[in-house]
N, C-alpha and C positions, 0 to 999 in steps of 0.2 A: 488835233486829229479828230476826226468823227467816224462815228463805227456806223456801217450799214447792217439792220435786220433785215435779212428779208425770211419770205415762208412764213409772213406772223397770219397767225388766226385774225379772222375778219374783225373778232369780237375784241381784241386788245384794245385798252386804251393808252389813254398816257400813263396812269396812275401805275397800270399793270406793271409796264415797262418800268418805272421809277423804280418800281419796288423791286422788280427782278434786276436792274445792273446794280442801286443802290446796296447790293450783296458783295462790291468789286471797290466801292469808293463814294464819292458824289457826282451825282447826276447834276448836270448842269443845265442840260436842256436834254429835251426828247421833241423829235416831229415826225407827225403821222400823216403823210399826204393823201389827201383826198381827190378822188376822180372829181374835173370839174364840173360835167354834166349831170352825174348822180349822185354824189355828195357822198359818196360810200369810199372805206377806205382802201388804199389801193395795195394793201397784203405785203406793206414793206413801210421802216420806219428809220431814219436817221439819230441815232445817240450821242454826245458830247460827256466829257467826264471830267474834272479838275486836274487830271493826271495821265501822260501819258502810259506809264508803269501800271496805274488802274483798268486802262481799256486795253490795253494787253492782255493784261489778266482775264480780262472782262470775254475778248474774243477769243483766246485759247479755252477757259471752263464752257462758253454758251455756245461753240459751233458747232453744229450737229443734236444739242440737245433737244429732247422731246419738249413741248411748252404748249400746253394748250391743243394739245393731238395732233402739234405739227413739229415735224425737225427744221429746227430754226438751223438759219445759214448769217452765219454773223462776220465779218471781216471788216477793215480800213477802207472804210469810203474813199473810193476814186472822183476825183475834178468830173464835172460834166464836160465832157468835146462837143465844140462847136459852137452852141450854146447863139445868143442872138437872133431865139427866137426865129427864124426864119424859115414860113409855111410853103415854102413852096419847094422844100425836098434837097435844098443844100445847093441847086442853081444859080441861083440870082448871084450873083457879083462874082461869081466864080468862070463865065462863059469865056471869058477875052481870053482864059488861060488854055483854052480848046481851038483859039480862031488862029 
């Protein structure tokens, strides 16, 4: 399972986050996606834990709390829909099912 941050302070790094879930279990990965165009980060982060009984833990103590002057929103990362990349608005291969 992977836990979504989001509401993180702009200033979070990974290390932050290590250290704040590291409170719950071990961290096993942490990602901080970055806007492509601005290289800035984009106020939300992905977490992984050794345990699911750990990230449990981890999202019941950290949702809603204060962290860096922001109230973090922490919950079980949802699948991306749709996904395939596809810039032109969710049309393309989808039309014949209109015609």
């Amino acid at each position: 399972m992977t836990i979504y941050v989001g509401n993180l302070s702009y200033r979070a790094t990974e290390a932050d986050l290590r250290a704040v879930f590291a409170d719950y279990g071990e961290v096993t990965r942490v990602v901080l996606p970055t806007d492509r165009e601005t290289g800035r980060m984009r106020g939300f982060a992905f977490v992984d834990m050794s345990e699911d009984a750990q990230e449990d833990t981890a999202i019941t103590e950290l949702d809603g709390a204060e962290w860096m002057g922001r109230q973090l929103r922490v919950n079980k990362a949802k699948p991306r829909e749709g996904g395939g990349g596809n810039r032109r608005g969710g049309w393309a291969g989808k039309q014949e099912a209109y015609e």
